[in-house]
N, C-alpha and C positions, 0 to 999 in steps of 0.2 A: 577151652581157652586157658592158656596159661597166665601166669603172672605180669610175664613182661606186655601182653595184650591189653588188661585190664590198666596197665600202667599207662598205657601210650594210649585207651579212651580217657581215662580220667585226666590225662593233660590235652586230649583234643578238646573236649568239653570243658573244662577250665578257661582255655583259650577262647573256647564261642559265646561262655559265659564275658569274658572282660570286654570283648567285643559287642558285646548287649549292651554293658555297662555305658561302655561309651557312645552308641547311639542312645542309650537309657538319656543323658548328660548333655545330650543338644538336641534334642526336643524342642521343636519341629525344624528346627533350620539344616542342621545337619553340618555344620559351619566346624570342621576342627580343623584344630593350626597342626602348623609341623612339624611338630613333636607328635600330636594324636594321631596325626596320619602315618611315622613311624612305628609309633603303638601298635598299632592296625595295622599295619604291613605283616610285621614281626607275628603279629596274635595270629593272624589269618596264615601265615605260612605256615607257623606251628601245627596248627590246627588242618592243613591239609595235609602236611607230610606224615604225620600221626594219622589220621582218614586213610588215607593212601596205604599206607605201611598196614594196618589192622585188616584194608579191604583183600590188598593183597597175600598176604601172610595166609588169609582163612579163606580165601576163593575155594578151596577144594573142599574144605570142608563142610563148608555155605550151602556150596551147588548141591554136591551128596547131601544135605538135609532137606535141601529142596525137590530134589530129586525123591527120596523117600516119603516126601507128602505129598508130593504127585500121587505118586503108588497107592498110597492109603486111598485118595482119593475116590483113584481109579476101583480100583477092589469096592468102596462100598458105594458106590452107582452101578456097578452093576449086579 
């Protein structure tokens, strides 16, 4: 993975993180006004479009690892 990968997890996770925060901060009601629920909007899109972008970018690469541990798998069962 390159650079720009490792950039766009550490801001999806940044953003799941502030979204923690703020269920952390209404405990147990869950009651935010609306500004926190633009908060959240905003955190939670960030946070997929970065998800999305990382998952799709490295799908090939993903699968082909996946794929290679199949393999390993397979070879030592039998």
């Amino acid at each position: 993975m390159d650079r720009i990968v490792v950039d766009q997890t550490k801001a999806a996770i940044n953003a799941l993180i502030d979204v923690e925060q703020l269920w952390i901060e209404h405990t147990p009601e869950y009651h935010l006004s609306s500004r926190e629920l633009l908060i959240l909007k905003k955190k939670l899109g960030l946070a997929l479009k970065n998800v999305k972008k990382i998952y799709d970018e490295n799908l090939e690469i993903m699968t082909a690892a996946e794929d290679e541990i199949k393999k390993m798998h397979q070879i030592r069962e039998h």
